[in-house]
C-alpha positions as CSV (number, residue, x, y, z in Angstrom):
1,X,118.7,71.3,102.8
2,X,118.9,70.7,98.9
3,X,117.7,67.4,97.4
4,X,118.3,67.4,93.6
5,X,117.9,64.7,91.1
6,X,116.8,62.0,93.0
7,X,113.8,59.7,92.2
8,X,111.1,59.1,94.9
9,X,108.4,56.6,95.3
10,X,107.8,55.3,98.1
11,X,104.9,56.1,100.4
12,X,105.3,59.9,102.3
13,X,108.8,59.8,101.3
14,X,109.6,63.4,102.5
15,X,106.7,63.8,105.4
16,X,107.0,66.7,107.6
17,X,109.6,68.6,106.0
18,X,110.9,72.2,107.1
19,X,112.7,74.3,105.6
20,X,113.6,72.0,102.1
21,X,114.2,72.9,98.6
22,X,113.7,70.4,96.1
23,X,115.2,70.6,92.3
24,X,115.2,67.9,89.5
25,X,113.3,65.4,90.8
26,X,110.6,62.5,90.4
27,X,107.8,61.7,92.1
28,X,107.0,58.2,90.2
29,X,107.9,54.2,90.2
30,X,106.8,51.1,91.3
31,X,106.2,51.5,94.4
32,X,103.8,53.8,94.1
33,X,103.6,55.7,97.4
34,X,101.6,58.7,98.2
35,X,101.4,62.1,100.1
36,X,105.5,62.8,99.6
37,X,105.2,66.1,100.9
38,X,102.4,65.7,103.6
39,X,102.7,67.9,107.0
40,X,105.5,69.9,105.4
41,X,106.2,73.4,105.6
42,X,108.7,76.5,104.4
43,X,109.2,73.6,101.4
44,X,110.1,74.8,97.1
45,X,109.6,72.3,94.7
46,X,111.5,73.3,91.2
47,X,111.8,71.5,87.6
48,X,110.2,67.9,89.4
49,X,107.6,65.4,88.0
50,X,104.5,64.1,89.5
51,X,103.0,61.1,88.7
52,X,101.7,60.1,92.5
53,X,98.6,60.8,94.1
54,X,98.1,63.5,97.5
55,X,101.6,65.2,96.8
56,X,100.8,68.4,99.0
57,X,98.1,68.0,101.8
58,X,98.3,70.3,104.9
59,X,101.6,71.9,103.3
60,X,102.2,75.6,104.8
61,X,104.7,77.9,103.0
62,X,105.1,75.8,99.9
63,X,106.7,77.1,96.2
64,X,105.9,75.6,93.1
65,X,108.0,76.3,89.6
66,X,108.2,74.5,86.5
67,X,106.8,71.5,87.9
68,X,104.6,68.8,85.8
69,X,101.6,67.4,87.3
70,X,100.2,63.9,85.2
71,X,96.9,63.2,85.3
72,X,97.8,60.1,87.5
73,X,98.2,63.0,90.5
74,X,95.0,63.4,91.3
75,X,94.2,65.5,94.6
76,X,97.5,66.9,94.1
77,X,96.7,70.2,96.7
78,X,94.3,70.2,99.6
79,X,94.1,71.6,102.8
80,X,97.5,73.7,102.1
81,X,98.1,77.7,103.0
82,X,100.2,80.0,101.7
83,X,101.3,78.8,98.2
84,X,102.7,79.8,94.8
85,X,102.5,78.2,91.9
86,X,104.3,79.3,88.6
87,X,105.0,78.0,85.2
88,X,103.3,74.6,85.8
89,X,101.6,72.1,84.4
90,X,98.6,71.2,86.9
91,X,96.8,67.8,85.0
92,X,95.2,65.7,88.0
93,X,91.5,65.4,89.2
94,X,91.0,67.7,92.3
95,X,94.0,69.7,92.2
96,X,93.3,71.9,94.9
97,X,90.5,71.6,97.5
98,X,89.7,73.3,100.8
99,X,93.3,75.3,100.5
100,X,94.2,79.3,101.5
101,X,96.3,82.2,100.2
102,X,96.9,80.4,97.2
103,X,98.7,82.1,93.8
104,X,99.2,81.1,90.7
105,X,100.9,82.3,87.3
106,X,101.7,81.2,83.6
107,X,100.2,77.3,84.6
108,X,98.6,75.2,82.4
109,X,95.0,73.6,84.3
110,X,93.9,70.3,82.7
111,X,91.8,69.2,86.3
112,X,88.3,68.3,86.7
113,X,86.6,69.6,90.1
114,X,89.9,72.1,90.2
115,X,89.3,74.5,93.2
116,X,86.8,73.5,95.7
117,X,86.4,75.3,98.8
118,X,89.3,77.8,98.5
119,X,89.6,80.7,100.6
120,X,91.7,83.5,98.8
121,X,92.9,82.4,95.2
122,X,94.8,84.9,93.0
123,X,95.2,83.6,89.5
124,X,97.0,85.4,86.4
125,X,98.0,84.9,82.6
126,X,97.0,81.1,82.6
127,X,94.6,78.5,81.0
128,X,92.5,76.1,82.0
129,X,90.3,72.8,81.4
130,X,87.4,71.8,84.1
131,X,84.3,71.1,85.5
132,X,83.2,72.7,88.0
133,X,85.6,74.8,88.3
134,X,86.5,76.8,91.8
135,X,83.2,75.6,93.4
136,X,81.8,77.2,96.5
137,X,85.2,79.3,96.7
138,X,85.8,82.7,97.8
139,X,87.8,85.9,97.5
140,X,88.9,85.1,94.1
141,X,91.4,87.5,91.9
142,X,92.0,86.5,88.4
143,X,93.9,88.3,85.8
144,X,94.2,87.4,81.8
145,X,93.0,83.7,82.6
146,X,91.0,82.1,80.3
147,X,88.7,78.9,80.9
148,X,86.6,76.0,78.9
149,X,84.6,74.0,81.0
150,X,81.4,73.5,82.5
151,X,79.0,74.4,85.7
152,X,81.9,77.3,86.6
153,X,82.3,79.6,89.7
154,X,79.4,77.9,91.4
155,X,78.6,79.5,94.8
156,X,81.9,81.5,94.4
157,X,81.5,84.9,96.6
158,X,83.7,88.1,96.9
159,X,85.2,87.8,94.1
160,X,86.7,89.6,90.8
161,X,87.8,89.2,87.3
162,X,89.4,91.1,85.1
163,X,90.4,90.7,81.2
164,X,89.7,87.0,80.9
165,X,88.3,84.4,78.4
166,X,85.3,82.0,80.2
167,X,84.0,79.5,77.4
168,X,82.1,77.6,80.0
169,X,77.9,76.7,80.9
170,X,75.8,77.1,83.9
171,X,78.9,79.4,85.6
172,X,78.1,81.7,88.3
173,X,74.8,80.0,89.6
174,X,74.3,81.3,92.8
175,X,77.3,83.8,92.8
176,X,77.2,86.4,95.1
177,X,79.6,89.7,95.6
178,X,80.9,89.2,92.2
179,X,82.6,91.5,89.4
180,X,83.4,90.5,86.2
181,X,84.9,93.2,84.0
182,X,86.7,93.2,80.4
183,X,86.2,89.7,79.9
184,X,84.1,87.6,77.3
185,X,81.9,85.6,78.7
186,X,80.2,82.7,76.7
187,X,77.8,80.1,77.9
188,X,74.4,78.9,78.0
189,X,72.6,79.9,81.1
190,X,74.4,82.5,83.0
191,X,74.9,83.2,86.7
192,X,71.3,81.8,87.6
193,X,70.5,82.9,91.2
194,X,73.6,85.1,91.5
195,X,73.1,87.7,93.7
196,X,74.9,91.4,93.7
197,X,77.1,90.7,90.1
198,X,78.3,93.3,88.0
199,X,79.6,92.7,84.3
200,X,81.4,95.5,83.1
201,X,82.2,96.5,79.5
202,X,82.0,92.4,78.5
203,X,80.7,90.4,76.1
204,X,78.2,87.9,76.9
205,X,76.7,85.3,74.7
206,X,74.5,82.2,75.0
207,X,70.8,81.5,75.5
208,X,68.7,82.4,78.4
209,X,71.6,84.5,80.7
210,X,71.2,85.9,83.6
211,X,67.6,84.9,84.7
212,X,66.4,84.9,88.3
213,X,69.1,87.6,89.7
214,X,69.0,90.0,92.7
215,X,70.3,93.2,92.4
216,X,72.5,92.4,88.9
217,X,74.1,95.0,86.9
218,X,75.4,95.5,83.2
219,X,77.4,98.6,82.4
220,X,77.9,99.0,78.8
221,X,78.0,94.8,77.6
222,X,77.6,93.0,74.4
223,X,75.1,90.7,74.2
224,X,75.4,88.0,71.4
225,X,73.0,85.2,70.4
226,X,71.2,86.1,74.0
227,X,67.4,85.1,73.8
228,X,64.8,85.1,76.6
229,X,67.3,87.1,78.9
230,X,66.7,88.4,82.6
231,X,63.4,86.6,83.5
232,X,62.4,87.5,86.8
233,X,65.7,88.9,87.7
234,X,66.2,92.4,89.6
235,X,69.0,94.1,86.8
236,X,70.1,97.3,85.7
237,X,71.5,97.4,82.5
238,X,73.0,99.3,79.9
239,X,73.5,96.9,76.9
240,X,75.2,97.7,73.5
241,X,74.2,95.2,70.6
242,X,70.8,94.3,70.0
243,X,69.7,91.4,71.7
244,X,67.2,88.8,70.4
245,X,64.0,88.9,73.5
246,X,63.8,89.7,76.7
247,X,61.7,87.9,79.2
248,X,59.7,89.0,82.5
249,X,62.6,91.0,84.1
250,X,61.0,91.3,87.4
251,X,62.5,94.8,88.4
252,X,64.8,97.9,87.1
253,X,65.7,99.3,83.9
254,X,67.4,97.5,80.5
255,X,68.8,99.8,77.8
256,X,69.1,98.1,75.0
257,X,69.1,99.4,71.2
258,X,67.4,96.9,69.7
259,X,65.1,94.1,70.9
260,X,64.0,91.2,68.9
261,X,61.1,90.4,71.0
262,X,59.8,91.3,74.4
263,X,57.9,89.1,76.6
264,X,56.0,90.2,79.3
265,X,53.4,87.6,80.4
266,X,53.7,87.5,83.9
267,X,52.0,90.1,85.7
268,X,55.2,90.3,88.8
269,X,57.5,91.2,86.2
270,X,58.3,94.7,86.9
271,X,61.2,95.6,84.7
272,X,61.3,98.6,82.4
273,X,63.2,97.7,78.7
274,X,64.4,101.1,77.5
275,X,65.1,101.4,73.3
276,X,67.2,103.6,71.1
């Protein structure tokens, strides 16, 4: 069944839908209903406007294309497997929480606490704006996406990211099974407590990174503006620009050209700094 340029707000006004395609619509109006698409499944949503709260909970088999999301649609995804989402504008609080198998492409992410507790998230050539962003997530894939924010990638595990753009603090605390590759990386206090991370060929900036690690890697990183780096974390490294100190790594080996200062005043601290 087609519905096409209708205007719907009423509360669950298309509840437990199969099989549905929806084109030219709004979500929006007085009576402002929520949850229009709840318990749905096998549904695609195309060139429609939200402006209601809880548009897709427990949805299953759901497409999403040119579609605007206000920041009045808060919670607009949760508890929903087996969705794509293209060329989209995704503006509400909580956009997507405790969802699976979920893909997105060219969308535009203006959502605070976007991506809580998602299992299997592949995300490519698109921007966004959030705190705590993809929190205690897993099994993420993200392509050419770049990020500003805050308190990123918390708890995120089993996950990997290629040629993207992270302007964000405090992100991958407590990571674990992580790669980050190609990407610039710029924050203050990065990937605390992560354990088993690799950044390869980035560029990280920001003061104090990576401190308190297990089993951390570098493989041929920038590191910018990076002062009292590594303390008491377990890191390999091979870094290429000279970074400004270094402090108590407590294990492994950092190659470095040039080090503005090393401190080494605690006697667990382990960690070999190797100079050109």
């Amino acid at each position: 069944m087609i519905i096409s340029g209708q205007t719907f707000d009423e509360e669950r006004a298309l509840y437990g839908s199969d099989g549905i395609v929806v084109e030219d619509c709004r979500f929006d109006g007085p009576a402002d209903g929520e949850s229009a698409f709840k318990e749905g499944k096998n549904i695609e949503v195309k060139n429609s406007y939200f402006n209601l709260r809880y548009p897709f909970w427990h949805d299953d088999n759901l497409t999403i294309s040119d579609c605007e999301m206000t920041d009045k649609c808060r919670a607009a995804l949760w508890y929903t497997q087996n969705a794509t989402i293209t060329d989209s504008k995704l503006h509400g609080i909580k956009a997507l929480r405790e969802c699976s198998d979920i893909r997105i492409k060219d969308c535009d992410i203006i959502s605070p606490e976007f991506g809580w507790s998602v299992n299997g998230i592949e995300m490519k050539d698109s921007s966004a704006e959030s705190e705590y962003f993809m929190m205690r997530s897993n099994n993420l894939k993200f392509e050419n996406v770049s990020l500003k924010g805050k308190y990123s990638f918390q708890y995120i595990t089993d996950s990997v990211f290629e040629n993207c753009n992270f302007n964000t603090k405090d992100a991958f605390w407590h990571a674990k099974n992580v790669v980050v590759r190609d990407s610039i990386v710029n924050g203050e206090y990065l990937a605390w407590y992560c354990e088993n991370v690799t950044f390869e060929n980035c560029t990280i900036s920001g003061t104090q990174p990576l401190c308190y690690c297990k089993n951390l890697k570098l493989i041929n990183c920038k590191m910018l503006d990076a002062d009292l780096a590594f303390e008491k974390s377990e890191v390999e490294a091979t870094i290429t620009t000279p970074v400004i100190s270094i402090k108590n790594p407590a294990s492994g080996t950092i190659n470095v050209p040039e080090v503005g200062e090393v401190i080494m005043d605690d006697p667990g601290a382990k960690g070999i700094i190797k100079t050109n």
